[in-house]
C-alpha positions, 0 to 999 in steps of 0.5 A, a space after each residue: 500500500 502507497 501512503 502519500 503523506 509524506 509525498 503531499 507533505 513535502 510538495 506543499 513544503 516545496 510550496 510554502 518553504 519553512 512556514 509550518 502553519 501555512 503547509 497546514 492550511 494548505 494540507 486542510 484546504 487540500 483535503 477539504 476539495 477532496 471531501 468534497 469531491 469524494 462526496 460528490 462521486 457518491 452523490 452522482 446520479 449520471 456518467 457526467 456528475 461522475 465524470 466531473 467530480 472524478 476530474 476535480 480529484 484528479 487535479 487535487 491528486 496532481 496538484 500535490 503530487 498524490 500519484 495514486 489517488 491521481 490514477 484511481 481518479 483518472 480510472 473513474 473519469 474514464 467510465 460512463 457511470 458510477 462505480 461503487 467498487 472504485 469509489 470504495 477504492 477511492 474512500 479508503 485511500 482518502 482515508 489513509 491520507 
């Protein structure tokens, strides 16, 4: 199992040099967008719901180099309706974040 902690941290470091707090903010306002993208891939009723959500976190996961979450991200923005297997995959890689 890949962990993207350290990955995520260090990109916002790279960021926001050596101002702890600010990697946090940024570390919160990262996992916010992608609550509420997850949030919006279980909400989804259509391909395209599906799609746009999926694309919103996949551009979170590069923003901050979370390689992993891009690529499950990227394998739902690709299907035509949702998928709960996937999501679940998605959810508990979140979780591990």
């Amino acid at each position: 199992m890949t962990y993207d902690h350290g990955t995520i941290d260090s990109t916002l470091a790279a960021v926001a040099g050596d101002e702890p707090a600010l990697i946090q903010d940024l570390r919160r306002a990262f996992m916010d967008g992608v609550t509420r993208a997850v949030e919006a891939m279980h909400m989804a009723q259509v391909g395209g719901e599906w799609r746009e959500a999926a694309l919103r976190l996949k551009g979170l996961a590069a923003s901050v180099s979370a390689l992993p979450l891009m690529t499950l991200a990227g394998q739902a923005a690709g299907l035509d309706a949702p998928d709960a297997d996937l999501l679940e995959r998605i959810g508990d890689h979140v979780a591990r974040l």
